[in-house]
N, C-alpha and C positions, 0 to 999 in steps of 0.2 A: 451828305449833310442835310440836315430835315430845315426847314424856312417856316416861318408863324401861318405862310398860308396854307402849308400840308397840314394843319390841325386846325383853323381857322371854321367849325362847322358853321357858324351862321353866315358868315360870307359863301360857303358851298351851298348853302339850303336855301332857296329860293320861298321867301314870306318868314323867313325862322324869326323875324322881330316879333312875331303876331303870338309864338307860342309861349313865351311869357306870360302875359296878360291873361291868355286863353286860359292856361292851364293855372292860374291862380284863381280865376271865377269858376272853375268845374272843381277845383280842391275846396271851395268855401265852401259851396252846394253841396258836396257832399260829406262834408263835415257836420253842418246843418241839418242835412238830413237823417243823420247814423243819432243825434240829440244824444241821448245819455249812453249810448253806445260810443260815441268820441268820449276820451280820455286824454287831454290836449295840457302838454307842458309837465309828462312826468319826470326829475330829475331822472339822471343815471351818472350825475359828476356834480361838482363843486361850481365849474363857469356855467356863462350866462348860454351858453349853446349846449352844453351837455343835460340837453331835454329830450324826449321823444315823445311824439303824437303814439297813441295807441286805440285801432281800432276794432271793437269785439264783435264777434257774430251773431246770432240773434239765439243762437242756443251754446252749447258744453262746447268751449275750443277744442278742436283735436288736433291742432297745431299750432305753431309761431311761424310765420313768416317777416322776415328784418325785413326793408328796403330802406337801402342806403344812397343817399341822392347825390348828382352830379353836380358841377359848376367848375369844373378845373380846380378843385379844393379853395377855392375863393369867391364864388357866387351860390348865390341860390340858400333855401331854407328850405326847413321840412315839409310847412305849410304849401309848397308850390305843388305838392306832388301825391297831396294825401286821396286823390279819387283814383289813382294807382293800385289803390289796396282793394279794387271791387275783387277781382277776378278770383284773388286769396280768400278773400273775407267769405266769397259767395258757397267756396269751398269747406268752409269752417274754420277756417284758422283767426287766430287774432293775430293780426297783422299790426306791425310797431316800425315808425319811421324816425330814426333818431337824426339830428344834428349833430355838428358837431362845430368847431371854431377853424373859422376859416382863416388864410392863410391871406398879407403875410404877419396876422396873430400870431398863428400858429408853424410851422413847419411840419412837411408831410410826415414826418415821420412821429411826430405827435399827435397827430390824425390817427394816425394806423391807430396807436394806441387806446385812442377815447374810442376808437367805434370798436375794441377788445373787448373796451371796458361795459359799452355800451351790449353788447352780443350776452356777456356773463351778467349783466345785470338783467338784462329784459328776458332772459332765458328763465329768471325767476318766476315769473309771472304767470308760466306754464308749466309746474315742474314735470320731470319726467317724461313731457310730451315730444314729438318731430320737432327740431329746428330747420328751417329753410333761410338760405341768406341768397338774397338778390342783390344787384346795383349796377347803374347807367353811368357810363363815362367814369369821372372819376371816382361815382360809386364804384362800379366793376373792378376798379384798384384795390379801393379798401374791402372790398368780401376777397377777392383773389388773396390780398393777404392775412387773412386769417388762417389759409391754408398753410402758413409757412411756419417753419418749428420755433423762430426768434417771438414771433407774437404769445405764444404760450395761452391760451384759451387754457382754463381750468378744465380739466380732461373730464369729469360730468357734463361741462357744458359739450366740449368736442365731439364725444362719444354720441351724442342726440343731433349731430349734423346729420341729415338725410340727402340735401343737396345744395349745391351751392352754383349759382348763374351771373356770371360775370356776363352783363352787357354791354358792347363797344369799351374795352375797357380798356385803361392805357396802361398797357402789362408791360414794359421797358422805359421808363422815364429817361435814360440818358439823351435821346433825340431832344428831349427839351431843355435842356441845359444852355443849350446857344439862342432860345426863343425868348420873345420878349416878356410873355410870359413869366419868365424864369426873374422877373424884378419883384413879381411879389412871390414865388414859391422858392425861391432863394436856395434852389438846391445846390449842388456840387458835385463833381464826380462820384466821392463816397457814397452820398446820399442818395444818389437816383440809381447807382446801383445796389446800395442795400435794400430801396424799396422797389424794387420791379420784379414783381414775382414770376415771371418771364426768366429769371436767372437766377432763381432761389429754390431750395428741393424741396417740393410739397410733398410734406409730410405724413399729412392725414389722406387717406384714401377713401373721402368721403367722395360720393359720385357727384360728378359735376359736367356741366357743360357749357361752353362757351357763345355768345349767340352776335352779333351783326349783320347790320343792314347791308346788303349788299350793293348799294344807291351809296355807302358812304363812302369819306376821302380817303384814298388807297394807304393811306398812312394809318386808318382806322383797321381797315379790313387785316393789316400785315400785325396789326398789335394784336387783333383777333384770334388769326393765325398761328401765330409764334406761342402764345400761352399755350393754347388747343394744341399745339405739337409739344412744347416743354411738359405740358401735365400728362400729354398721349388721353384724351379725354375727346367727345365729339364737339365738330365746330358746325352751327350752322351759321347759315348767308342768307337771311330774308330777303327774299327778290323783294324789288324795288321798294325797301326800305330805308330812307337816309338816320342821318343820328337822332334826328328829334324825333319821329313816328317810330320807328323800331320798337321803342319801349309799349307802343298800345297794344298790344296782345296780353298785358297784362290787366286789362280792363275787362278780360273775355273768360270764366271761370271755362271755359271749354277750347281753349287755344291751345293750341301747341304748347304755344310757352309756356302756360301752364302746367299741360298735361306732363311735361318734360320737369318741372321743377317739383312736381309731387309726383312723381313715380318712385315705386316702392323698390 
């Protein structure tokens, strides 16, 4: 039986109140700094969240990279996370971080959908070019399921996946069902197991790899785990990594993580 404190990261993270704040003043900055290089607030839906930041490189994109952001599908914005895109961006890709409507607006399973929808719409932008899909915590959910044959990505867009990096991502939702949590993500039996791509047959054999912090709650490390074994796909364990720093190696155009997510 899982308890709110096996998923609980900012009670595990010692200073994890500070990385809000932090990481909303380095995402202005470099918002500011990209000046007509940000493209901030392009629809890709009808609601007031189905927006995405989109940031361009300073010459001919040779790719897309998504990053799709965490909050347990009920916190957080795009804006918190847009100095995320250095490490892509440095590489040449235009890099696009969409929102989406959080939960309990929405239910995950409506989620899954907009960030579909989001994936085939921003996939326009670049035609023809690599798609790369990334995402942290409950991002990691919504890219993992894209992989899955119910989401139906338009097979042009599918076919231009290159890789897809599910970070700490929660790839079995039924643990949460008895969480407190679960008052605003309103799941159900059915629901958390239709969406837990941990128990759904991925489809596309787009190369992919699963990544965690090895510093994080062992509840993290086993949803890690279990994807990376369901897809048979590689798993790593950044030493002493917890859930909120794991994601900096995408700051770094010459990281692992990187080099791992644009490998050909």
């Amino acid at each position: 039986m899982a308890f709110d404190i096996d998923y609980d990261n900012s009670a595990a993270v010692s200073g994890s109140e500070a990385y809000g704040a932090k990481w909303q003043a380095q995402a202005a900055d470099f918002r500011d700094s990209l000046g007509q290089r940000a493209r901030l607030g392009v629809p890709y839906g009808a609601t007031a969240r189905e927006k995405a930041d989109l940031f361009l490189p300073e010459g001919t994109a040779t790719g897309l990279t998504i990053f799709v952001h965490g909050g347990y599908w009920r916190s957080r914005h795009r804006h918190d996370w847009s100095h995320f895109a250095a490490g892509a961006l440095a590489r040449g890709d235009l890099v696009a971080m969409p929102s989406y409507t959080l939960a309990p607006e929405a239910r995950i399973a409506r989620i899954t959908l907009q960030v579909a929808h989001a994936v085939a719409q921003l996939a326009d932008e670049v035609p023809d070019l690599p798609i790369r899909l990334v995402g942290h915590s409950a991002g990691g959910h919504l890219v993992a399921r894209m992989m899955a044959a119910d989401v139906m990505l338009p097979e042009a867009v599918a076919d231009r996946l290159t890789h897809v990096m599910p970070i700490s991502p929660v790839s079995d939702l039924r643990p949460l069902v008895g969480l407190k949590l679960n008052e605003d993500l309103r799941l159900d039996e059915a629901e958390a197991e239709s969406e837990s791509p941990a128990l759904l047959p991925r489809v596309r054999g787009t190369p992919a790899t699963v990544w965690v912090g090895a510093a994080e709650l062992p509840a993290f490390v086993d949803q890690a785990r279990s994807l990376a074994e369901a897809w048979d796909v590689p798993l790593v364990q950044a030493e002493g990594r917890h859930h909120f720093d794991v994601i900096e190696p995408l700051l770094d155009a010459d990281s692992e993580m990187l080099e791992r997510l644009f490998a050909v």
